[in-house]
C-alpha positions as CSV (number, residue, x, y, z in Angstrom):
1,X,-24.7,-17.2,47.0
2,X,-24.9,-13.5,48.1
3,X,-21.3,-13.1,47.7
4,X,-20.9,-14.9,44.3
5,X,-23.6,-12.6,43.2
6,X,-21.7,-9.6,44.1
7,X,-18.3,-10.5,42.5
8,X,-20.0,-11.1,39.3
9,X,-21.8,-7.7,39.6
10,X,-18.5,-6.0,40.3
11,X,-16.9,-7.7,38.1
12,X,-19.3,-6.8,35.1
13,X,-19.8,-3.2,36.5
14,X,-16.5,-2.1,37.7
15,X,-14.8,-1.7,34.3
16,X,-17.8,0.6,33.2
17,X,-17.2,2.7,36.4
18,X,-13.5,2.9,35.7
19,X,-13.3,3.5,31.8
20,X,-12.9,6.9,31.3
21,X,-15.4,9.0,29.2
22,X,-12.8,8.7,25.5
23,X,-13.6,11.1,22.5
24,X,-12.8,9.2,19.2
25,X,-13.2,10.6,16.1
26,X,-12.6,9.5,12.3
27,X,-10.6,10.6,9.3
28,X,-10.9,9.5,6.0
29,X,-7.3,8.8,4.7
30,X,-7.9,8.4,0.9
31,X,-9.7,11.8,0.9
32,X,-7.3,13.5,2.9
33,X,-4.4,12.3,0.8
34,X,-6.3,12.8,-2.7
35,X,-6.5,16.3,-1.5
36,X,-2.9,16.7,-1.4
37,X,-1.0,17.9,-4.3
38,X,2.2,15.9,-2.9
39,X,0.5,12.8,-2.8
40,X,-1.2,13.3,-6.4
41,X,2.4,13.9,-7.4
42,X,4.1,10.9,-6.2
43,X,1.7,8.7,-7.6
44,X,2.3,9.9,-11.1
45,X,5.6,9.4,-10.4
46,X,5.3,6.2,-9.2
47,X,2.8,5.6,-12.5
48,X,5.3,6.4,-14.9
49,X,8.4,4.5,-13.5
50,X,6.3,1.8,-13.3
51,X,4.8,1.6,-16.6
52,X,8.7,2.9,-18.1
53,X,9.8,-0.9,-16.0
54,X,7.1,-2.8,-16.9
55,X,7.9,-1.8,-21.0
56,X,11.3,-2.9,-20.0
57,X,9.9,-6.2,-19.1
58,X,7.8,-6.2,-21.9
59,X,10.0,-5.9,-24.7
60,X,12.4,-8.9,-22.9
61,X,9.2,-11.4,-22.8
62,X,9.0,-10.4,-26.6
63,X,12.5,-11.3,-27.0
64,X,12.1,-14.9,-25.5
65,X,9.5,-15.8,-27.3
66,X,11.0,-14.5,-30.4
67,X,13.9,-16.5,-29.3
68,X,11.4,-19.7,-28.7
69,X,9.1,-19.3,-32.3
70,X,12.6,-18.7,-34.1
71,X,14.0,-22.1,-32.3
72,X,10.2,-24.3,-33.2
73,X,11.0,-23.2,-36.7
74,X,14.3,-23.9,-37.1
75,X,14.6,-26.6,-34.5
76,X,14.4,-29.4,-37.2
77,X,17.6,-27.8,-39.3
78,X,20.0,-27.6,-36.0
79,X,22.1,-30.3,-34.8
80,X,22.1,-31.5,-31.4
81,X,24.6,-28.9,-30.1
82,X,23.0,-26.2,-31.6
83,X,19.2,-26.9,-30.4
84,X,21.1,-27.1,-26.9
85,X,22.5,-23.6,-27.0
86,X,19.2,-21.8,-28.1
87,X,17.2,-24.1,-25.2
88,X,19.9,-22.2,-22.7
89,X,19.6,-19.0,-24.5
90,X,16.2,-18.9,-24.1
91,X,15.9,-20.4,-20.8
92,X,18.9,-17.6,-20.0
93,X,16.4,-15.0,-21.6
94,X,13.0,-16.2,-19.9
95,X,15.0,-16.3,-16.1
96,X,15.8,-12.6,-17.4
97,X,12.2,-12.0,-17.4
98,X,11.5,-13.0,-13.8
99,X,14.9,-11.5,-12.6
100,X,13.4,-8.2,-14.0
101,X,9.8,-8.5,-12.7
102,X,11.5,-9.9,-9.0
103,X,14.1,-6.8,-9.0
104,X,11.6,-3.8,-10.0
105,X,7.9,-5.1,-9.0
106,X,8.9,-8.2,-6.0
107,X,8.4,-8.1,-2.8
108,X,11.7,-5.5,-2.0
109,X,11.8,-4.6,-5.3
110,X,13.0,-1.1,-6.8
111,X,8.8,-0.3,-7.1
112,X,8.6,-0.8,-3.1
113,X,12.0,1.6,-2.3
114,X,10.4,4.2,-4.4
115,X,7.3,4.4,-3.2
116,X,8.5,4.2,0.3
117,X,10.9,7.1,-0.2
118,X,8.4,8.8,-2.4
119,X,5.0,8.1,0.5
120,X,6.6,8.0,3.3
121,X,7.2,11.7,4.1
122,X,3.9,12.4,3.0
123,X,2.4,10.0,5.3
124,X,4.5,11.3,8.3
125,X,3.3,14.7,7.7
126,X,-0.4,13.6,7.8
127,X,0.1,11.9,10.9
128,X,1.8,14.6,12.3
129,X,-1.0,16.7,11.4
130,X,-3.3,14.3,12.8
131,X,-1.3,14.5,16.2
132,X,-1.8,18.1,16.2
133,X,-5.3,18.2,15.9
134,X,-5.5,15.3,18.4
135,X,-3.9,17.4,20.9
136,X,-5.6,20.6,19.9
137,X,-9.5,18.7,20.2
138,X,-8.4,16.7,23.5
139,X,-9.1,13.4,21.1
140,X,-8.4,10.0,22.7
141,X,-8.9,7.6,19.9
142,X,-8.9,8.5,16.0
143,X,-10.0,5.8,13.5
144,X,-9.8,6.0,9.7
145,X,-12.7,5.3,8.5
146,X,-12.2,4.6,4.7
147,X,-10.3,0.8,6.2
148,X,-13.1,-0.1,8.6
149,X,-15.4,-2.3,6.7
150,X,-17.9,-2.7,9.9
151,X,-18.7,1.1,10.0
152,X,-22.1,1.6,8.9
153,X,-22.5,5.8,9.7
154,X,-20.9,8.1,10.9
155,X,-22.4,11.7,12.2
156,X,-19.8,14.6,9.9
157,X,-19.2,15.7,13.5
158,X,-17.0,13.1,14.0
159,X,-15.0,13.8,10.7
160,X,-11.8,15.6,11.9
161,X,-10.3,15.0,7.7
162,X,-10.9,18.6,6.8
163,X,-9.1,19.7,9.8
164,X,-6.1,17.9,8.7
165,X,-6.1,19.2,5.6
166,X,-6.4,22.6,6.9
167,X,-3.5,22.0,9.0
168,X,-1.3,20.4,6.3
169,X,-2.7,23.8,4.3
170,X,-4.5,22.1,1.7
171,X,-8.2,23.0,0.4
């Protein structure tokens, strides 16, 4: 009995004895990067191709159903032949539509490519910044707070954001 009691003691203990004493601090990553000008600046880029690609979609959506009020009106005047070429030229436009919408806002769309060539660097100069005060501060763990929904408070000592910024020589 003796012995099972100390095997469960160790085992509880032990790792408690052995964990070393870690520093971790936080960083808020939307303040960090809405206090650089270079992310500010690809997002308004980003904005404004967006909004110039969804105007492109825009104005084809009108065109199908353009295509599909002028068909309902005139659907009753067109022979057989005719009513099936304006169905496929409206299907043709409507799969134009989602073509669109798939190429410039899907999944690997030309929205995604841009903002990953346009974010990217930014975010790699953070994070090297980051790095550089990690190894400056002797920090073992560094948490961003602004994605952790269970953080309740945080002391400002823990807050290494404006640090980065300095180092990325913003603010």
């Amino acid at each position: 009995m003796k012995r099972y009691f100390l095997i469960l003691f160790a085992a509880v203990t032990l790792p408690l004895w052995a964990a070393p004493n870690q520093s971790i601090m936080y960083i808020d990553m939307q303040y960090v990067l809405k206090n650089l000008p270079s992310y500010e600046s690809a997002n308004e880029q980003l904005t404004m191709i967006s909004k110039r690609w969804q105007k492109e979609i825009d104005a084809a959506q009108q065109e199908a159903r353009v295509l599909a009020t002028n068909y309902q009106t005139e659907q009753i005047f067109l022979s057989d032949d005719m009513k099936r070429r304006r169905e496929e030229e409206i299907v043709a436009k409507e799969n134009e539509v989602l073509e669109l919408k798939r190429k410039y806002f899907g999944q690997d769309g030309e929205l995604f490519k841009k903002r990953e060539a346009l974010i990217k660097p930014i975010q790699d100069e953070v994070y090297a910044a980051i790095q550089e005060v990690v190894n400056e501060k002797h920090i073992d763990i560094v948490k961003d707070r602004s994605s952790d929904p269970s953080l309740i408070y945080m002391s400002s000592k823990l807050d290494i954001s404006d640090l980065v910024l300095q180092k990325l020589g913003a603010r």
